[in-house]
Structures are given as C-alpha cells and as structure tokens.
C-alpha positions as CSV (number, residue, x, y, z in Angstrom):
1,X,36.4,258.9,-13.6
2,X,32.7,259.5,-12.6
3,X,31.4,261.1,-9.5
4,X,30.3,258.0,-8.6
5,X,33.1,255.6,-9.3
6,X,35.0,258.1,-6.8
7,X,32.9,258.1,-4.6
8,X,32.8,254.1,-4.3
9,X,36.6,254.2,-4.7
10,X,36.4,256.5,-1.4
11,X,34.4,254.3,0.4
12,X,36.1,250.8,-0.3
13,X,39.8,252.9,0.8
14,X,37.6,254.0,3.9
15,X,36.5,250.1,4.6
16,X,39.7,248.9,3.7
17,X,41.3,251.4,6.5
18,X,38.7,250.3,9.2
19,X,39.7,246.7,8.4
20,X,43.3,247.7,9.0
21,X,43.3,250.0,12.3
22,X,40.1,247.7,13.7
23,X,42.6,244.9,14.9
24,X,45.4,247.3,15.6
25,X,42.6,249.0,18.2
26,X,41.5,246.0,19.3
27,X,44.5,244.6,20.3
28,X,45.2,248.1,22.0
29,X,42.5,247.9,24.2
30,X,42.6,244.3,25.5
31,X,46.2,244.9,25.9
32,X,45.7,248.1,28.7
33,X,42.5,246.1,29.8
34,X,44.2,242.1,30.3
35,X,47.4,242.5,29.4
36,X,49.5,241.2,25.9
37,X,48.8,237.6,25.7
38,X,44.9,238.4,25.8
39,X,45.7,241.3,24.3
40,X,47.6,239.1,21.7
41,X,44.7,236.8,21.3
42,X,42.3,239.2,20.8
43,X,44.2,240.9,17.8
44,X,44.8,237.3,16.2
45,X,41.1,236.6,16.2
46,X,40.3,240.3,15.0
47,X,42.8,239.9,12.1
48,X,41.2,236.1,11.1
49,X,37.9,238.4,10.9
50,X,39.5,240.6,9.2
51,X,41.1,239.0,6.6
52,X,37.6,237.1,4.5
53,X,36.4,241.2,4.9
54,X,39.3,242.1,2.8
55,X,38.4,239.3,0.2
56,X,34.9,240.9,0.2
57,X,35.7,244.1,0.2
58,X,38.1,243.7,-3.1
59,X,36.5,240.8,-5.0
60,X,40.0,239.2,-4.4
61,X,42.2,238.6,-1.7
62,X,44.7,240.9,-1.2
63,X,48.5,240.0,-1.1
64,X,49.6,242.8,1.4
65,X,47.0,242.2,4.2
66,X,46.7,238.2,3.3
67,X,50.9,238.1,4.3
68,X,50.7,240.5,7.3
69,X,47.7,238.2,8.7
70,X,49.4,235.1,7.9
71,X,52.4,236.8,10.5
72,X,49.5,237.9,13.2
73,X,47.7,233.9,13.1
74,X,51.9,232.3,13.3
75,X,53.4,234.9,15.8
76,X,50.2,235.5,17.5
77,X,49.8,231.8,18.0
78,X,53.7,231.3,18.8
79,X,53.0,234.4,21.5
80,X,50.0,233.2,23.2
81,X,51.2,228.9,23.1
82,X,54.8,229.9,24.5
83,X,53.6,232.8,26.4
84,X,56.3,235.1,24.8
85,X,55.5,238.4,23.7
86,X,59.1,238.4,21.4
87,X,57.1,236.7,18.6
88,X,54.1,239.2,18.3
89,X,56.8,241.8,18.9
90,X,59.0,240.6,16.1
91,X,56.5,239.9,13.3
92,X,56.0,243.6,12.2
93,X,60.2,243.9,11.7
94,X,60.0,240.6,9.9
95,X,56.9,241.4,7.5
96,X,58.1,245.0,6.7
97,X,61.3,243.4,5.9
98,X,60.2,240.7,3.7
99,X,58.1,243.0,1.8
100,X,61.1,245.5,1.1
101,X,63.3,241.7,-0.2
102,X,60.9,241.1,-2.5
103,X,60.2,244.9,-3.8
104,X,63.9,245.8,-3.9
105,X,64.7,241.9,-5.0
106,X,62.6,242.2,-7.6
107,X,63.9,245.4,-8.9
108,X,67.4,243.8,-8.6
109,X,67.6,240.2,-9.7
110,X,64.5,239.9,-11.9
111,X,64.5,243.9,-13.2
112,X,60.7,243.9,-12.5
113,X,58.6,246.6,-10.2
114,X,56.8,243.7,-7.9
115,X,54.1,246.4,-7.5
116,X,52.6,246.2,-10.9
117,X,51.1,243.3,-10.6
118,X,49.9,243.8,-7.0
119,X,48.4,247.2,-7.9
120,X,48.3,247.6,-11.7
121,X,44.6,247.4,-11.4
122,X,43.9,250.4,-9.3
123,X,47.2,252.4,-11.2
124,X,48.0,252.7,-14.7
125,X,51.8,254.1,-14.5
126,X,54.4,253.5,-17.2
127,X,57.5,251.1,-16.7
128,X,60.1,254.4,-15.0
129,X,56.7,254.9,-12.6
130,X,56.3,251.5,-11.4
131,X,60.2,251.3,-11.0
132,X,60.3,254.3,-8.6
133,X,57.6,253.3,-6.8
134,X,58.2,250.1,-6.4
135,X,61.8,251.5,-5.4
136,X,60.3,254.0,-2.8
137,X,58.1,251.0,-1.3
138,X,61.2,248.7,-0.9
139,X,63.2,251.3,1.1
140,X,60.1,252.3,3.0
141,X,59.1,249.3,4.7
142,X,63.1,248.5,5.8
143,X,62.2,252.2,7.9
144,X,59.4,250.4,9.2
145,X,61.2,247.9,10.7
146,X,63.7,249.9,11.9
147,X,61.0,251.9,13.7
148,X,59.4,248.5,15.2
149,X,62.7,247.6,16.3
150,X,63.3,250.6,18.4
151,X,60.0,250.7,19.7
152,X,60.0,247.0,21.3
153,X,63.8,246.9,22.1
154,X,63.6,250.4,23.7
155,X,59.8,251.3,25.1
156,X,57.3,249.3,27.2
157,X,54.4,247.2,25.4
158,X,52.0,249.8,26.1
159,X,54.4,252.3,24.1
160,X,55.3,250.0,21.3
161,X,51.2,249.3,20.5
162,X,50.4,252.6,20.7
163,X,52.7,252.9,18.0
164,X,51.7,251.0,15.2
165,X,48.5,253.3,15.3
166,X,50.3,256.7,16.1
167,X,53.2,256.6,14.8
168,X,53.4,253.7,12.0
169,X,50.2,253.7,10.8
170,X,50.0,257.9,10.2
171,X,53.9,257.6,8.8
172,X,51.9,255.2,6.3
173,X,49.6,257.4,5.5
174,X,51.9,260.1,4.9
175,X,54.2,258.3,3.1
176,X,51.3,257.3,0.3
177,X,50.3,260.5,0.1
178,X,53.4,261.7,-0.6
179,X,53.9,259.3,-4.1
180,X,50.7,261.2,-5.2
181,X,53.2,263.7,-7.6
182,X,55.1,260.6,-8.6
183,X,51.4,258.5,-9.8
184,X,50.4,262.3,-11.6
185,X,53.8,262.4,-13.5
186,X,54.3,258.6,-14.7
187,X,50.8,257.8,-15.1
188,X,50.4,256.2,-18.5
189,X,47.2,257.7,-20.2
190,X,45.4,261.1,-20.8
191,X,42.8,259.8,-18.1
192,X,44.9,260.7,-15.2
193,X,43.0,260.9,-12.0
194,X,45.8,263.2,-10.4
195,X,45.7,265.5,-12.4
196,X,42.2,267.5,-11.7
197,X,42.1,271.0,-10.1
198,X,46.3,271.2,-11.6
C-alpha cells in the first residue's frame, strides 16, 4: 500500500469516526442542555445528516450506519411523537442484537461469514478469517446490548448517554483493534497491510 493510499485510508476512518461520535455528542449536549426529547430530536436530525455523509464519504452507503440510523429516525420518532424515552433507550439493545442474529445466523444456518460481503473490499482474509471474525462480531454486539441494558435499566439518562461515548464507543474501538492479529494471520495474499514493522 502507498504512503498515500494510507494516508487517504486514515483520513476517510478519521471522517467516518466524526460522522459516528458527531450525533452521539450532539445528542449529549442538547440532552444536559433541554432535556431527552430535544435532546432526542436533536440526535435524529444529526443522524439524517449524517447518514448522505456516510454515502459520500464511501462512494456507497454503508449497511452498518444505514441500519443503526434507520433505528435513530423510528425510535427517535416513536420517542419524541409518544414522548417516551423507552424507545430511544431501547434501540441500541435492539440493533446490537440484530446485528449479532444475522452475523452468528449466518454462520449457523447458511455457513456463510455475513462480514465478507459487508467488508471484503477493505479486507482480503481467507474463508477460517472471515469465519472468526465474523464469529467475534456476532458475540460482540450481544455484549453491547447487554451493556445498554444495564445502563438504561440501572443509571439515569444523563449516565446512560454519556455511555455510548465513554464506555461503548471506546469498548468499540478496542475491540477492533484487538482483531488486528487475527486480519495479519488470515489475511489471504503476500500484500498484507498488518504485517509492516513485524
């Protein structure tokens, strides 16, 4: 990989991560400022923003952040319409666990790593790499839910949206950077980006 294909690569992660937490800080703020159903309406307007950025930003639009803003415009709407902060509260445990159906259904019913096709054109693993992964992913987001659903059932809102940026946003993070062994040993090809300064 060039210098400067990395560096572009670094720059679109970069955007893609503003477009992600912008929303998610949004929403922070208007809640401490107005409270959750403006705080509520705020993020669902950030996230309908957000989302034709995404399809900019990667030349496509992305199935990840094109679900999880499909939840914000329904739950947000549901929130702020019944004035109900359940819904907003609820949409993270039911996204994370959707995603980790479909991952670990896929694996399962239809013996196929649901990943691939969502990320085979930024990685290049073989079929045991994609399996694990995919495997990883599945199980990952069910903790995600879990850790919504203590947050809301058992801390205030102010708790519970500060959070998704402190606590499951980084645990994201962390958890990615943590399959970077897993992409350098199954990835399929001498050109393997993981593997400089090994």
């Amino acid at each position: 990989m060039s210098e400067g294909a990395g560096q572009e690569r670094g720059m679109r992660r970069l955007y893609a991560t503003a477009l992600e937490l912008g929303p998610l800080l949004l929403f922070f703020v208007a809640n401490g400022k107005w409270g959750i159903f403006t705080g509520t309406a705020v993020f669902v307007v950030a996230t309908a923003v957000a989302l034709p950025c995404y399809r900019w930003l990667e030349k496509r639009w992305p199935v990840m952040p094109l679900v999880g803003g499909f939840f914000v415009l329904v739950f947000g709407g549901l929130t702020i319409w019944l004035q109900d902060d359940t819904f907003i509260k609820l949409k993270p445990t039911i996204v994370n666990c959707l995603f980790g159906i479909i991952l670990g259904g896929g694996l399962l019913f239809l013996q196929r790593p649901l990943l691939k096709p969502i990320f085979g054109a930024a990685f290049r693993l073989t079929d045991e790499g994609w399996r694990k992964l995919t495997l990883r992913w599945a199980l990952f987001f069910f903790v995600l839910a879990a850790v919504n659903e203590v947050m809301w059932r058992g801390f205030s809102t102010e708790v519970w949206i500060g959070s998704k940026m402190f606590l499951s946003f980084p645990l994201t993070l962390v958890f990615a950077f943590l399959q970077v062994p897993l992409l350098k040993r199954y990835w399929d090809g001498a050109d393997n980006p993981f593997a400089s300064g090994s």
